[in-house]
Structure formats: C-alpha cells, structure tokens
VOVEX-381888 format. One line per field, with one value per residue (C-alpha): residue number from 1; x, y, z. Coordinates in Angstrom, 3 decimals. Layout:
BEGIN
pos	c(NUM_...);
u	c(X_...);
v	c(Y_...);
w	c(Z_...);
This chain:
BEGIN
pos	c(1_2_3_4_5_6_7_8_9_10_11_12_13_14_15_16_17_18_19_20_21_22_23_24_25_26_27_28_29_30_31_32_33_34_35_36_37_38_39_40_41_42_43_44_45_46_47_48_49_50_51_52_53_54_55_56_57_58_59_60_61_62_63_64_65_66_67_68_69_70_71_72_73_74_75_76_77_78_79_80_81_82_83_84_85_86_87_88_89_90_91_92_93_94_95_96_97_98_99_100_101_102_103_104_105_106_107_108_109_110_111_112_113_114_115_116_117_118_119_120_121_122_123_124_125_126_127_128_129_130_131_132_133_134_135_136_137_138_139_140_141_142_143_144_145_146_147_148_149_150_151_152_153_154_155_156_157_158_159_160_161_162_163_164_165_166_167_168_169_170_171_172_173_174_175_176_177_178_179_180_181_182_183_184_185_186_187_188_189_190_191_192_193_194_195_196_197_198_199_200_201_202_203_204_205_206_207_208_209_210_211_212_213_214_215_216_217_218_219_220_221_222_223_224_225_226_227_228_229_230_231_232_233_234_235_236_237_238_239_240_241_242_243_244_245_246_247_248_249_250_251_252_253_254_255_256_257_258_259_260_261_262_263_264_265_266_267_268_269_270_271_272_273_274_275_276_277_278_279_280_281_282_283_284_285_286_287_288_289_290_291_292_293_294_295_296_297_298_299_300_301_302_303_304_305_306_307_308_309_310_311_312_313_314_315_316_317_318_319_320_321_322_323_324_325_326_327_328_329_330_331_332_333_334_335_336_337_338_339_340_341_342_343_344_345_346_347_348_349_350_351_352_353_354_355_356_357_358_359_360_361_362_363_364_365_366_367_368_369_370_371_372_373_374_375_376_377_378_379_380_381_382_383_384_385_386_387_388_389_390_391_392_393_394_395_396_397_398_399_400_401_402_403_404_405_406_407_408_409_410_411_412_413_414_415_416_417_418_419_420_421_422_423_424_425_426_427_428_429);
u	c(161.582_162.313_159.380_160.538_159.187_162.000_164.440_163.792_164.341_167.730_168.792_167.572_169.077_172.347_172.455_172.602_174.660_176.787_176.974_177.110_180.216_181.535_181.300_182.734_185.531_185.912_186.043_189.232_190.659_190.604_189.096_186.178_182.781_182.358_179.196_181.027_181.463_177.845_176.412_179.265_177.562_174.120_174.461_176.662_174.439_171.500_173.901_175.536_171.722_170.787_173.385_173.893_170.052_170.053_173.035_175.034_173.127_174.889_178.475_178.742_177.245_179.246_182.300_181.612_180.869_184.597_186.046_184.292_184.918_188.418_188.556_187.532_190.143_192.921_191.986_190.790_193.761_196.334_198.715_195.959_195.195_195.914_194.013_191.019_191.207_190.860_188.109_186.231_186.521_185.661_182.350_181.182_181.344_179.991_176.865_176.610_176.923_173.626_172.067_171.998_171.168_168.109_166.545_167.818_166.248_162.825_162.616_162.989_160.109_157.275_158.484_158.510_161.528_160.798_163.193_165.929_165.314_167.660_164.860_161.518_160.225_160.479_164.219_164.367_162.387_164.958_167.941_165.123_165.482_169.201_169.860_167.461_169.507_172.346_171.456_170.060_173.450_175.153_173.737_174.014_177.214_177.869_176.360_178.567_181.208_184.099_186.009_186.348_182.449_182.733_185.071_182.987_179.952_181.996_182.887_179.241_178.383_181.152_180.219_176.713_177.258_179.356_176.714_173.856_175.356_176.422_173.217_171.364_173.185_171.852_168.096_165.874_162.583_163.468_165.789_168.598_171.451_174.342_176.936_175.765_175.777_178.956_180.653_179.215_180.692_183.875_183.702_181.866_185.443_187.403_185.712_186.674_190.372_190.645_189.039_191.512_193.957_193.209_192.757_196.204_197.392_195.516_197.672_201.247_199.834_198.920_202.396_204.174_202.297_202.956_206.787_207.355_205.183_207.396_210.786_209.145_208.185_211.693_213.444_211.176_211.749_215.866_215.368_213.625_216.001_219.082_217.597_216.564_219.685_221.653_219.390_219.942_223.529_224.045_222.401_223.878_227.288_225.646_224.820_227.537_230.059_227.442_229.031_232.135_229.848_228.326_231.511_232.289_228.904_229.921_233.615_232.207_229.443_232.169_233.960_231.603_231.348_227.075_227.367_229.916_227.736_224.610_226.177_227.575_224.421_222.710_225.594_224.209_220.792_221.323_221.178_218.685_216.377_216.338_213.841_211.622_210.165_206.737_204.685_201.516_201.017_203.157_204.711_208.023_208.961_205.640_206.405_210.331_208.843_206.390_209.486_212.172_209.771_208.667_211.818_212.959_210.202_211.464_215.312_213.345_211.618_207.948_205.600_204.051_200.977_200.853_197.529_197.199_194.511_196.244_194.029_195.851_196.631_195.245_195.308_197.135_200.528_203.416_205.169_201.553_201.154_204.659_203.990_201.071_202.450_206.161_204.290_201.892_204.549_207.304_204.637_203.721_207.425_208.046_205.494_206.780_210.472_210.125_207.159_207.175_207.238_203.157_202.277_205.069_203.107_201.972_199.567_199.416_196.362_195.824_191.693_189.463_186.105_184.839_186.488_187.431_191.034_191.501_194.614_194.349_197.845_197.689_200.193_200.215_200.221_200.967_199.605_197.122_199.301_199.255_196.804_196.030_193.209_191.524_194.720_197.508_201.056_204.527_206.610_209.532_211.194_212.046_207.907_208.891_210.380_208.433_205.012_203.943_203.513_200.071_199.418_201.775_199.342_196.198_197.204_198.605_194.888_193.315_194.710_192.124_189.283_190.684_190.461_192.509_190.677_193.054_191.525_192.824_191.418_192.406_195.699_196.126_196.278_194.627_195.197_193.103_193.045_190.297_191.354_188.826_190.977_189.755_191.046_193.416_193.129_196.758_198.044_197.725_193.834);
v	c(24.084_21.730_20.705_22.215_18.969_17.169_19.623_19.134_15.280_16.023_18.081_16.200_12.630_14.202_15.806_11.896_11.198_13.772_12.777_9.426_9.850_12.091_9.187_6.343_8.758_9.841_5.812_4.972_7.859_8.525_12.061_13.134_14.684_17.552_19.811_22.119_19.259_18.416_21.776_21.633_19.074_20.276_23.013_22.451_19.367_21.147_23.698_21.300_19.536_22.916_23.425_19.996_20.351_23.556_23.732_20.307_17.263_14.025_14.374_17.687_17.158_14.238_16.709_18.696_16.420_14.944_18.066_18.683_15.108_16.086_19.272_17.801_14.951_17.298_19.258_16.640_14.044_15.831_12.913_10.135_12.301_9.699_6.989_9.328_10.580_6.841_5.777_9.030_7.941_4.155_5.577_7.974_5.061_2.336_5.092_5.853_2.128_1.105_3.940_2.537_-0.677_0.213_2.358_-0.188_-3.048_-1.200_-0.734_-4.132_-5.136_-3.047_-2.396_1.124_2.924_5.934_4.288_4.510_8.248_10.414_13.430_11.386_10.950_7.075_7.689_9.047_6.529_4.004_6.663_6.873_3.215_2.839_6.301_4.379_1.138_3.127_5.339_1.727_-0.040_3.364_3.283_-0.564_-0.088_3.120_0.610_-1.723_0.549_-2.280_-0.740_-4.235_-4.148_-1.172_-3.290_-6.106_-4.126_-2.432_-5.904_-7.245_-3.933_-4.455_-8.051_-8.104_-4.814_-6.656_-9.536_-7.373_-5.697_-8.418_-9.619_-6.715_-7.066_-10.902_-9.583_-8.543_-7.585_-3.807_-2.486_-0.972_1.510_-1.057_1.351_2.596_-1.048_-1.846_1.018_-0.099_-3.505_-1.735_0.134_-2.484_-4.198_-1.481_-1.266_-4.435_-4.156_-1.108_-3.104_-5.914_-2.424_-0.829_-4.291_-4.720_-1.642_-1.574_-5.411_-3.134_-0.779_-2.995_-4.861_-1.578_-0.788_-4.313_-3.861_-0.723_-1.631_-4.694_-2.402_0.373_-3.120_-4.671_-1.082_-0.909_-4.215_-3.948_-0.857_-2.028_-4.858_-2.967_-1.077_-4.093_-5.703_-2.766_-2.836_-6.353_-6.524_-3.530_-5.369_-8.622_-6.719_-5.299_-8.922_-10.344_-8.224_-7.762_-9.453_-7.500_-4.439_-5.912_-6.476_-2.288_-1.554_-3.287_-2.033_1.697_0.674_-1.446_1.702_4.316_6.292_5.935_8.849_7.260_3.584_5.865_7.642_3.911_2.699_5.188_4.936_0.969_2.369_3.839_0.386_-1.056_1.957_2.405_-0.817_-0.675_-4.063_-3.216_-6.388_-5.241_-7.738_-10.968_-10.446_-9.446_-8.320_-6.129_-4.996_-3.909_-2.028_-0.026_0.533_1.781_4.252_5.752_5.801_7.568_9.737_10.526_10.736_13.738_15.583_14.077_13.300_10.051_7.913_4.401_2.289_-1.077_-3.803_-6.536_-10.024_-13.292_-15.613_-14.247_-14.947_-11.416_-12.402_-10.195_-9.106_-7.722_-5.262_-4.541_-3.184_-1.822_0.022_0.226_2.550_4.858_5.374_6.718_8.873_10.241_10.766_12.138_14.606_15.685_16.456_19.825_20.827_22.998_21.915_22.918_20.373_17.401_14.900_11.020_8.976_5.116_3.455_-0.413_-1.830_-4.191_-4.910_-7.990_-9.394_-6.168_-4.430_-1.066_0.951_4.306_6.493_10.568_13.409_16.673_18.818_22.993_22.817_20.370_17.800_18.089_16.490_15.471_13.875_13.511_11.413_12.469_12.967_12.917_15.479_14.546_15.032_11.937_10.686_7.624_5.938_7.537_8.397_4.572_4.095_4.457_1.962_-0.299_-0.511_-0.613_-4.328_-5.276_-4.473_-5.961_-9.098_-9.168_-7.100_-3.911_-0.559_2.506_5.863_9.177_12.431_15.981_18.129_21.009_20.133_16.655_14.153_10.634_7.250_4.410_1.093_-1.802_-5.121_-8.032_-11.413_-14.480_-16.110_-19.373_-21.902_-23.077_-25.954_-23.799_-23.625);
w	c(21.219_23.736_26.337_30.176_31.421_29.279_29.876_33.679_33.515_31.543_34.456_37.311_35.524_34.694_38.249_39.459_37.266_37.762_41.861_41.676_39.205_41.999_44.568_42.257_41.606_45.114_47.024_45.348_45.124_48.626_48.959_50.651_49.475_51.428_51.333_49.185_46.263_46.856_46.092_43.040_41.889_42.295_40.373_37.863_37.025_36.388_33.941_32.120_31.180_30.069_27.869_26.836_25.658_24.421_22.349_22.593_23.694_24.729_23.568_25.138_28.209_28.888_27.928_30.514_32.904_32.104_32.369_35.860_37.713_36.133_38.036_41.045_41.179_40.563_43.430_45.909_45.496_43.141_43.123_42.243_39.292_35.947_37.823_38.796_34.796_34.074_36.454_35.509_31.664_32.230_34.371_31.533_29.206_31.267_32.060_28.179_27.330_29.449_29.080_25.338_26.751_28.925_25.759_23.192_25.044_26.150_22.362_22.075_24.505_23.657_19.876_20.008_18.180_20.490_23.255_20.807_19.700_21.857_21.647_23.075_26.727_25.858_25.218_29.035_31.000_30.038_31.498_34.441_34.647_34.443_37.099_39.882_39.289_39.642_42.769_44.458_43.556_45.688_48.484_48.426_47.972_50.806_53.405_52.466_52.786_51.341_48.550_47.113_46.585_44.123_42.087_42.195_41.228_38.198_36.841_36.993_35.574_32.562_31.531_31.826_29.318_26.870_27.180_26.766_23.703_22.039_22.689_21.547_17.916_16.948_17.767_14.718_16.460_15.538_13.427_15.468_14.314_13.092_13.702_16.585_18.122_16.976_18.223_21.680_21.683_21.015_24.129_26.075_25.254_25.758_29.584_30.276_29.295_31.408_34.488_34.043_33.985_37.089_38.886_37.803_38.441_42.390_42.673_42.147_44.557_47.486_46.741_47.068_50.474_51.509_50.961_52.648_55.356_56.215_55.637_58.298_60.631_60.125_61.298_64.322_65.515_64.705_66.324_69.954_69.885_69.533_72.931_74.789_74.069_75.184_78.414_78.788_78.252_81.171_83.852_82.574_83.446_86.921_87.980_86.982_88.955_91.678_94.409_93.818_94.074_97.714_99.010_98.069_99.788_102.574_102.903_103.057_105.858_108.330_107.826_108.652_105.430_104.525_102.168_100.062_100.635_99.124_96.015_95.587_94.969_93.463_90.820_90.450_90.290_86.400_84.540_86.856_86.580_82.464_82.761_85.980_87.992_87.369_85.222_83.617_80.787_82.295_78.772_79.477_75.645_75.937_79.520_78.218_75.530_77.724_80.956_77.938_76.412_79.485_80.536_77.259_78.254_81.958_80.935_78.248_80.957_79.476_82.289_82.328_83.265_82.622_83.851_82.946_83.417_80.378_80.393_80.474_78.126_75.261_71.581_70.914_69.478_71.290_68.107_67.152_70.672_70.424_67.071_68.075_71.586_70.129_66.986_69.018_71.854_68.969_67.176_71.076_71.931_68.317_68.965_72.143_71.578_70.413_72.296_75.692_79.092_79.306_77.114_77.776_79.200_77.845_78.960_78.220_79.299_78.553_79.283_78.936_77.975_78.044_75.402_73.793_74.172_74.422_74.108_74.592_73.992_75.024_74.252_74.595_70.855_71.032_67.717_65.468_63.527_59.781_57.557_54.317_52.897_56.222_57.348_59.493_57.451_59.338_59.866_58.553_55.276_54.437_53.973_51.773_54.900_57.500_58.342_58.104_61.701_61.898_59.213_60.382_63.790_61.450_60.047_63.063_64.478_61.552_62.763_65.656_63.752_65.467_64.525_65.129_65.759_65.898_67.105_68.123_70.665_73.226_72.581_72.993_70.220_71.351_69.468_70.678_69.217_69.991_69.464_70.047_71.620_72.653_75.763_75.487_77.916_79.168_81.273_84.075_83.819);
C-alpha cells in the first residue's frame, strides 16, 4: 500500500501542476481565472493524484488532467478551442519531458537508480524540483505580465529539453531505460515543431488583426472626410455668395422689414453652425472632428459637455487623436441613439498632467453594454467589420505608451485614454 506521505506529495505536485497548466492555458487564450476555476483546480487536483495513484499512475493522471484543462478551455474561450487543445497537449508533454529530466539527471549525480523509479520518494524530489522551477518561472512570468515572455520562456524550456535529452542518452554513469529515452527525444522534437507551429500560427493571427484594423481605420477616416468635406464645401458656397447675401440683409433693413432681415440670417446660420468657432487644440482637423460630433449630437437631442485644456505643440500626431477622439465619440453616439431622453447626455473632457494626456469620454447607458471575455463586444450584427473601435484607439495609444481603460457604472459608460507626449519646440519658441 502506498505511503499517505507519498500519496500527499502526488496530490499537492499535481495540484501545481494542474494550476499552473490552467494559467499557461489561460494567457493566450485570453480567458480569465476566476475564483471559481481556482477552487476547480484545487480540488480536482488533489482527485485526480488519488486516483492516478491508486488505480492509474502517470498516464492516467495526465489523462485526466487533459481532459480537465480541455473542459475548461471549451468553456472559458469556446472559439480558441483547437489552439487551447494544442497548448494544453504541448504543456503536458513539456511537464512529463523534464519531469524525466530532473529524476533522470539526479540519478545521474548521486548514482542512485531510485530517481528514475516512478514509485520512490527520490523519484518525487526531482518532480519537487522541476514544480518549484516551474511555480518561480510563473510568477516571474505574471509580473512580467508580457505575453511574449511566456513564449520566450516555452522556447528556452523546449531546447534546453531537447539538449538535455539528447544529452542524457550519450551518458553511461547509470544505466538508463533506452526506450524510454528515446521516446523522449521524440517528443522533445515533436515540442519544438509544435512551437515553431503556434509561433506561426500567432504570425497569421496578428496579420489578420493588423488587416482589419487598417480596413476599420481606412472607413473611419473616408468616413470623417466625406463629413468635413461636406462641411467645408457648404460654407465654401456661403462665403462665396456672401456678399450677395449682405446686400439681401441690407435690402430688408433700408426697407423696414427686421423680421424678414432675422429669419434671413438665421437661414445663413445652418452651415455656419454644423462646425462652431470654438479652438481647443489649435489643430483645426482635431477641432472639426470634436464641433461635427457634438453637433451630430445636438442635431440628435444628446446633451453635451466639452472641456478642454489641449497642450501645444506636441509630439501627438493628428491622424492619431483623431483616431483616438473620432473612435470613442462614434462608440458614445452609437450608444446613445436608441437610448431615452434620461440618459442622452456626452461628456468630452480633454486634460493634462504634466506630461501626461488624458481623455476622458462619458455617455449615458440604460443598460450595461455586452461583454465577453472581460472585453466589451459591439452591438451590431455585422462583428467582422465592426466592434474594432476600441482597438483601433488601443494602437493608436500604444504609439505614445497610452492605455485605454473602459468602465461601467450607475449608468454611464466612461472611456479614458492616457497618452504620455513630449513637447516640440517650434520656430515660434
């Protein structure tokens, strides 16, 4: 019968294992642990090293720790579910692979063959060994918190294996399993094939994200031009016949008739007023933007508040706010079409601090936007084409080292976006 002591190191090791295999999972695939994966984990840890020890060791208990990381992916990120089958697969055999390793080479050091026997307490000091490594290389790696730095860590991981293993097979200081050794340079091969594979596959990805990220860009900028030329093109027209209009003006008030001199110009007013004269960045494409959404916003019955406090001559690149404004503004206005007149209200507020930018955009929600994953999803039907406005204002941000927080609350939904700029000196100065 099986010592408890040794039966309690299975559980607690294949408990770590067991979590740790959650979070590699969970980092690129984009879902969350919540508590309720963490006590998941916890216990089904502990049952699977019981019955792993009991009735199937090893082979089983990596089964069912398959089938449970598995589980998980399907139901945390259902449509990332082949590549979280494949990372899950490449971590149970990188795990297995040093686990061998660790035991193999312990063996090796002191001479002892009770590293390499599966059923001694030798045998689980070297998975002791490897399960610290492991648990210092996570939370290494969750300070980090760059998901390049998991991929970097799984390559080390996969050649020093192949290395090691390779390695392991030329030594002759104890006599190792042949088969066993070769079968692990087979997979220690195998790992690294399906690294160069997902690499590959994450390259197509980005690309893809890249390309419809530029085709949502190029619509939004086609699509604030068409207005702006519109605008420009109707007071072009009112300036251009404007001393005709004077002289009409000025018929009407020789003659007496100031009511028909006042609907006069309040008829000249409508091109003039879609874009107001207030200047609150001195960059007139920016400034355009901000006067033709609010008043898209006015001509829709949405109260507005716009304060302002822009820096000059900064490094921030207009077609970057634009994006930035021109994204946050439509999602605001999107929001607010359809909602009631207790609620219609957006709020635009422009700061800064130090040398830190902060734009702040408010609407009013009657109920909490959708979300999936911990992100916010559009609306719309079409989601291949929409719904990429917020990410679109992410790179723009990233240009600067900005960030973009979104957060929903007594039913208001707040974007704010920090940019750091650095002034730029000018002829002026």
């Amino acid at each position: 019968m099986m010592e408890w002591y040794i039966l309690l190191s299975d559980a607690v090791t294949n408990m770590l294992r067991l979590f740790l295999g959650f979070c590699f999972v969970a980092k690129p695939g984009d879902f969350v642990l919540n508590k309720k994966a963490f006590v998941s984990t916890v216990v089904l840890g502990g049952l699977l090293a019981v019955f792993g020890a009991l009735f199937l060791p090893g082979p089983g208990t990596a089964a069912g720790e398959i089938l449970f990381l598995g589980a998980a992916a399907w139901y945390f990120k259902r449509e990332r579910l082949q590549m979280s089958l494949f990372l899950i697969l490449f971590y149970e055999i990188g795990v297995g692979l040093w686990d061998f390793l660790m035991s193999s080479w312990l063996g090796v050091f002191f001479l002892r063959e009770g590293f390499i026997r599966p059923d001694t307490i030798e045998h689980r000091m070297g998975v002791w060994a490897v399960r610290l490594i492991m648990v210092g290389i996570g939370l290494f790696l969750a300070y980090k918190g760059d998901a390049r730095a998991y991929f970097r860590a799984a390559s080390v991981a996969a050649v020093a294996g192949l290395a090691a293993v390779v390695t392991l097979s030329e030594q002759t200081r104890l006599s190792l399993d042949e088969d066993a050794v070769g079968t692990w340079i087979i997979l220690a091969m195998v790992l690294l094939f399906a690294l160069l594979f997902y690499r590959l596959s994450r390259q197509r990805e980005m690309e893809a994200q890249i390309a419809r990220l530029k085709e949502t860009q190029a619509r939004i900028v086609e699509r604030d031009y068409e207005a702006l030329r519109k605008i420009y093109g109707d007071n072009a027209k009112l300036y251009h016949d404007l001393h005709n209009h004077i002289e009409s003006i000025y018929q009407c008030l020789i003659q007496g008739n100031i009511s028909e001199a006042t609907a006069y110009c309040e008829a000249l007013r409508g091109p003039v007023g879609e874009i107001s004269q207030n200047t609150w960045t001195m960059d007139k494409a920016v400034d355009y933007l901000i006067s033709s959404k609010m008043a898209l916003a006015a001509s829709l019955h949405i109260q507005t508040k716009v304060n302002i406090e822009y820096p000059r001559n900064t490094n921030i690149r207009s077609v970057d706010l634009t994006t930035i404004l021109g994204n946050l503004l439509d999602n605001a206005l999107e929001a607010l079409q359809n909602a009631p007149a207790s609620v219609r209200f957006l709020s635009l507020t422009i700061r800064r601090i130090n040398d830190m930018l902060i734009i702040k955009v408010e609407n009013g929600c009657s109920r909490e936007p959708s979300r999936a994953d911990g992100k916010w999803v559009t609306s719309k039907e079409d989601k291949a084409f929409h719904g990429w406005g917020l990410e679109s204002t992410r790179t723009a941000a990233m240009r600067y080292d900005g960030v973009v927080n979104t957060d929903y609350g007594d039913g208001i939904f707040c974007a704010v976006v920090t940019l750091s700029f650095q002034p730029v000196q000018t002829a002026a100065n």
